[in-house]
Every structure is written in structure tokens, then in C-alpha cells.
C-alpha positions in Angstrom: 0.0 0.0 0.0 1.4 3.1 -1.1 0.2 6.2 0.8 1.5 9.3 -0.1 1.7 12.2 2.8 0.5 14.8 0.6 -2.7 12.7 0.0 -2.8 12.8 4.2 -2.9 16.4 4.6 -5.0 17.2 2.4 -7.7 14.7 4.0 -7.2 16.6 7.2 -7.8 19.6 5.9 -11.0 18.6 4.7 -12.1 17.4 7.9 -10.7 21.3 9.3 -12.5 23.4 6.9 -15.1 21.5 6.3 -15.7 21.8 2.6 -13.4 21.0 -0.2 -13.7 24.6 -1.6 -12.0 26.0 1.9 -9.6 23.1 2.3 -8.3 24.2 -1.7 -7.9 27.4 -0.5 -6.3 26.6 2.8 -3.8 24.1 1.2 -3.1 26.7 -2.1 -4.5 24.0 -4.6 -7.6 24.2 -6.6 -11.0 22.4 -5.8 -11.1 19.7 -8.8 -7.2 18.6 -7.6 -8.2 18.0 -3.8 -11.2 16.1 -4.9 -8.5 14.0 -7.3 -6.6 13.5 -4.2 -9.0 12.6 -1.9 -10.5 10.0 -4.7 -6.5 8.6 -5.0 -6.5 7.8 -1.1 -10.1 6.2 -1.2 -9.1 4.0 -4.2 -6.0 3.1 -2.7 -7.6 2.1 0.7 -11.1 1.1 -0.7 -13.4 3.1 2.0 -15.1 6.1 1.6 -13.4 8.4 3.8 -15.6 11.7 2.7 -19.3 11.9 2.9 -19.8 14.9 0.3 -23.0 16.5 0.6 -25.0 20.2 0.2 -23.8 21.2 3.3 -20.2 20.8 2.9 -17.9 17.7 3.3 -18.3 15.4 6.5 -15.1 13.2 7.3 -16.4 9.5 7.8 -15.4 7.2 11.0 -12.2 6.0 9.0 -11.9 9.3 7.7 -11.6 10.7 11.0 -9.3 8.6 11.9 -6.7 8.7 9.2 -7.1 12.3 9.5 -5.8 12.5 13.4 -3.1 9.9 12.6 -1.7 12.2 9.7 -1.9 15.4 12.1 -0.4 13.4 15.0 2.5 11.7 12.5 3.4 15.8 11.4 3.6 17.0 14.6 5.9 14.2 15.3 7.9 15.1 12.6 7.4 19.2 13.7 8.8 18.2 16.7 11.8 16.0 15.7 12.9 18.9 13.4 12.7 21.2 15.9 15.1 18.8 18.1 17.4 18.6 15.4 17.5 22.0 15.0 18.1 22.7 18.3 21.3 20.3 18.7 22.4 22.0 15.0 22.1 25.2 17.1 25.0 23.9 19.9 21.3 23.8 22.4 23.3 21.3 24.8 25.2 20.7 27.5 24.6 21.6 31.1 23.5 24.9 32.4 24.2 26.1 36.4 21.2 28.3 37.4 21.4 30.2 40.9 18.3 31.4 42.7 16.4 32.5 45.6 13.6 30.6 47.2 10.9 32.7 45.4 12.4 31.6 42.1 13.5 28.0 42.5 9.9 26.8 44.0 8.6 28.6 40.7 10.3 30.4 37.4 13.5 28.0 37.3 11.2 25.0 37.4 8.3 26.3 35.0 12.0 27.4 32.6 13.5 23.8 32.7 10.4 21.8 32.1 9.5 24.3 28.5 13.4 23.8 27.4 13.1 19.6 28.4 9.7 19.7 26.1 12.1 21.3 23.2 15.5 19.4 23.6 16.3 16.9 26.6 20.1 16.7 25.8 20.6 19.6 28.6 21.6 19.1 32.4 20.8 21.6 34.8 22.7 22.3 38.2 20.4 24.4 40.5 21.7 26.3 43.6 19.4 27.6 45.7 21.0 30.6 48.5 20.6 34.3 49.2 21.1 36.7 46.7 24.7 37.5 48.0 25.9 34.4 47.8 24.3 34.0 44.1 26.4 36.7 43.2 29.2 35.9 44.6 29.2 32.4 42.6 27.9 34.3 39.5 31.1 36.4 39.9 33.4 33.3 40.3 32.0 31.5 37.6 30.5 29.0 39.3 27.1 29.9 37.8 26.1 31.1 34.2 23.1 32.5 35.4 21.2 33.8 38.5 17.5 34.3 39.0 17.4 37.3 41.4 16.0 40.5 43.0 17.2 43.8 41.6 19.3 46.1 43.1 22.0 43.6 44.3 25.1 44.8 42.0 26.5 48.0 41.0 25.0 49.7 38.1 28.9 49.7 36.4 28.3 47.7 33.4 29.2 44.6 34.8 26.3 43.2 35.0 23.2 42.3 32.0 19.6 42.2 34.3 16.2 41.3 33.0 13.3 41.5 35.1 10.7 38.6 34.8 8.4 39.8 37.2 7.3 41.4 40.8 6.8 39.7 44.0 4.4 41.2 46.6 5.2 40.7 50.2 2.4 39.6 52.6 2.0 38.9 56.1 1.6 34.7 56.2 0.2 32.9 59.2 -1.9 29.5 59.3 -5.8 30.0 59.3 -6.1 29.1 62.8 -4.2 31.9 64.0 -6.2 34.4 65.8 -4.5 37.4 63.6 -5.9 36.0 60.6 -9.3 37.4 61.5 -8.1 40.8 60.5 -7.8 42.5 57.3 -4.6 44.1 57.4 -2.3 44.6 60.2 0.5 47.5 61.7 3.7 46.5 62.6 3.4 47.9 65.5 0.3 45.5 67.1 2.7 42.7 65.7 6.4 43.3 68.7 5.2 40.3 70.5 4.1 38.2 68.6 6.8 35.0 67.0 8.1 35.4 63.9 9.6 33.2 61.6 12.2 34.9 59.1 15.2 34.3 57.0 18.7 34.7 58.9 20.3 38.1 58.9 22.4 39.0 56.2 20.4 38.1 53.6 18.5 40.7 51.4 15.1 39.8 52.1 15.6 40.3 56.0 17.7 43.1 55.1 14.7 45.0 53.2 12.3 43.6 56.6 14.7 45.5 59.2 15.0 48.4 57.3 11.1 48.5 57.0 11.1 48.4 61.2 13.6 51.3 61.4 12.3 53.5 58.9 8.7 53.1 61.0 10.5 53.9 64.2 10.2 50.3 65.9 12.7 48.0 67.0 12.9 44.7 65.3 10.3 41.4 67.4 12.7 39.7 69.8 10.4 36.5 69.6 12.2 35.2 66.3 12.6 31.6 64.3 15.4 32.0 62.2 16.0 29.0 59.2 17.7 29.9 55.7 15.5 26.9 54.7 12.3 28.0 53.2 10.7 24.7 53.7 11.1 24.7 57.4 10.2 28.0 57.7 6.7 27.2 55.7 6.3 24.0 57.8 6.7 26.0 61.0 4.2 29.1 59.9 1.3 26.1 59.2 2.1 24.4 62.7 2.3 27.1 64.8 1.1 30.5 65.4 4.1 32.0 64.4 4.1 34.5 61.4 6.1 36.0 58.9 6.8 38.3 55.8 6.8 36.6 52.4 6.2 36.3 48.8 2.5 36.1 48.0 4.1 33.8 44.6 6.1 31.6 47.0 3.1 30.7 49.2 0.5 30.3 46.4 0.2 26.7 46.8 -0.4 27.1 50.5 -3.1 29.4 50.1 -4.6 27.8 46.9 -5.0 24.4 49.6 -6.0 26.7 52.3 -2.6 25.9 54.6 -2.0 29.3 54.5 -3.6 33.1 55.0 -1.9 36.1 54.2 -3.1 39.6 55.7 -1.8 42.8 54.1 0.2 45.0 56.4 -0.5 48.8 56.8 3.0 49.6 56.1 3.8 47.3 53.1 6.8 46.4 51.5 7.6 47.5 48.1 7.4 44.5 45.5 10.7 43.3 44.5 11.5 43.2 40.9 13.0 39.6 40.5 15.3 38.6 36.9 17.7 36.7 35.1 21.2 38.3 36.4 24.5 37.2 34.5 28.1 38.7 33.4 28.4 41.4 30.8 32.1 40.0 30.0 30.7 36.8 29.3 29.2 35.6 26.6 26.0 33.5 26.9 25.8 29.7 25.4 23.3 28.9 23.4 21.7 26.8 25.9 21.7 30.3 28.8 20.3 32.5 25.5 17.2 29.6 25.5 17.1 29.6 29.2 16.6 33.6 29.1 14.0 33.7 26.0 11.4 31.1 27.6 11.7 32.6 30.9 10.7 35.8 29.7 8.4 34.4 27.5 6.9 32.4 30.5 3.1 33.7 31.3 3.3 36.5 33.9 6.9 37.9 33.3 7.2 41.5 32.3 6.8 42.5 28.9 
């Protein structure tokens, strides 16, 4: 049995359009040389695979299904010569990403699983640490790329940053706590109560002590500290201890109702998070794919 592809497509854009005088116009051929094609395929497989009548042309049950094997055997092929033309391109290798909390529980991942859909002959190494010590790898070369807030580096050149997007602070706290009857909250109705926060040093707890200074009170006493966002999290659903974080980072949590988060009357200012690498070095192939889908990802800035 000789099938030809062309033959193929053209049956499936029948079943598309829905009349032989669309599908001609779709596929750039003229209405008598579809019908001849479509006539070719029956004769060659002996089954009516178009039921042609006044209202237009009506695919038949082995119609239908030659038709969705066709589209399924071109996508295939789409998709292999899009792989190949992604290893013609140099897209492989191994890429070593850097990032805070906020973006390793969400871009990084969302980034990796698009570029593993393209081409799977990648490796990824993923550090996750403050924004400090990000840059201090970045700088050493131990990482090709850094997912970060802005404002960590000197505007001198050195650096190429491209925000993805902004991440809202919130006050988090389980359900059960009693402060999550309340719409928003001061900082100041909040000196005694237990927080749980990232160590000192690091930018986030930097921006969360210069909130408390600039609003004339001194920092709670009653802290958690952990640099381990998990623990923290596990901590703020198990107790009544609260803390300042990333509305993005906690979605989950809220979506499943672990989680409430209360605005504060004194807010933080979003942070603008990125893709933060080198100016002196140039970017592989595979770190120029990593930056174009993550700011292509939905809800990165334009």
C-alpha cells in the first residue's frame, strides 16, 4: 500500500474546513485537484473516507481517523525537526542556574520543564541561596546564570539584568491563628508576637529591618530564624508564628487553604525579580534559550 503524505494532509484539511472549496484554498490548490486527491486515497484504501454532501464535506469514522493519525504523524515530525535544530544550534550541555527561594519553587522550574519539552540533551545544576551568595558564585564562575531580585550589584556595566516579574510581600500565618481574622495589620500591634524569618544577612531580612527602622520600631525579639524555606513554611502552618513573604512563593499554600496572608498597613515595596548574569561573558546557546522562555513564561514583564 502506497500512501503518499500529501494525500494525508489534504484529507485533514478537509475534515478542518469543512468543505473541499475551503480546504483548496487553505492548502493553495484548486478544488477539482483535492477532490482528485482525496479520490487517489479512497481508491487506494477502498473506503469512503468523505461523505460529500449540500452542506459541505463530513469526514467518515475511517476518515476521522486517518485524519488524526496524519496530524499526530506531522507533529511528530514538527517536533523531531525542531530537536534537530536545536542540537544543529549547539542547544546542549549543562546549564548552572542560581536562585532564591521565590524563584527555585517557581520560574526555574516552569524554565526547565519548557526547554526539556524542546530538547532533553541539557543538564541543569540548581543552587538555591541568598542573593549575596548567588552573586558571589555568578562572579566566580561557578554559575552562568542567577535568578534574582534587583538592586544587588553595582550599576557599572558589569552586569546584563532582566526582570521577569514582581513579587508582593504579605504577612503569612496559618488559618487558625487568631490574627488572621483581621484585614490588614500595623507593625506595631505585631512586637510580640513569634516570627519566623530568613537569617540576617540576607537581602530579604535586610529590606524587613529596614522596614522596622524606617517606622520607628525596634525589630520582634520572639524570632525563628532558618535559611531553609521549607522549614520556615512548615513551621508558619504548625504554629502561630508568622512572617513576611512572597505572596508567589506561598501560592500553593493558600490555593489548599494551609496558609492566610493579611496585608500589612505599612507594606513592603514589590521586589522586581530577573535573570542576572556577566556582561564579560558571553552566553551559550543553551543560557540564551534559558533567558528567551523565561521571559516568555506567562506573567513575566513585557
Amino acid at each position: 500500500m502506497n500512501l503518499d503524505s500529501r494525500h494525508l494532509r489534504h484529507l485533514a484539511a478537509v475534515g478542518r474546513h469543512g468543505t473541499f472549496v475551503s480546504a483548496a484554498r487553505a492548502l493553495g490548490l484548486s478544488q477539482p485537484a483535492l477532490s482528485l486527491s482525496i479520490q487517489r486515497l479512497e481508491d487506494i484504501l477502498k473506503v469512503t473516507l468523505v461523505e460529500r454532501g449540500r452542506n459541505g464535506a463530513v469526514l467518515t469514522e475511517p476518515g476521522r481517523l486517518l485524519a488524526q493519525r496524519s496530524e499526530e504523524v506531522d507533529a511528530l515530525i514538527a517536533a523531531v525537526v525542531h530537536d534537530i535544530d536545536l542540537a544543529t544550534q549547539g542547544i546542549t550541555g549543562k546549564l548552572r542556574i542560581g536562585g532564591t527561594p521565590l524563584a527555585t519553587s517557581n520560574i526555574i522550574p516552569d524554565t526547565i520543564s519548557r526547554i526539556l519539552a524542546q530538547t532533553r540533551d541539557v543538564e541543569f545544576e540548581i543552587v538555591e541561596d541568598t542573593d549575596e551568595a548567588l552573586i558571589d558564585q555568578l562572579d566566580r564562575g561557578a554559575l552562568d546564570v542567577c535568578v534574582c531580585a534587583s538592586g544587588q550589584v553595582a550599576d557599572d556595566g558589569a552586569y546584563d539584568f532582566t526582570p521577569l516579574f514582581e513579587a508582593k510581600t504579605v504577612l503569612a500565618m496559618r488559618p487558625e491563628n487568631p490574627l488572621a481574622r483581621h484585614g490588614s495589620l500595623s507593625l506595631d500591634t505585631l512586637h510580640d508576637e513569634v516570627w519566623a524569618l530568613p537569617p540576617s544577612g540576607g537581602t530579604f531580612r535586610k529590606q524587613i529591618e529596614a522596614l522596622y527602622v524606617t517606622s520607628g520600631w525596634a525589630l520582634p525579639k520572639r524570632l525563628i530564624e532558618t535559611s531553609t524555606i521549607a522549614t520556615l513554611l512548615k513551621i508558619v502552618r504548625m504554629t502561630d508564628a508568622i512572617s513576611l513573604l512572597s505572596e508567589q512563593l506561598i501560592r500553593d499554600e493558600l490555593e489548599l487553604g494551609l496558609l492566610k496572608c493579611v496585608e500589612i498597613a505599612h507594606p513592603l515595596a514589590p521586589r522586581v525579580f530577573g535573570i542576572l548574569t556577566r556582561s564579560d561573558r558571553a552566553p551559550t546557546t543553551l543560557a540564551r534559550l534559558f533567558h528567551q522562555v523565561a521571559v516568555d513564561l506567562p506573567g513575566s514583564a513585557d
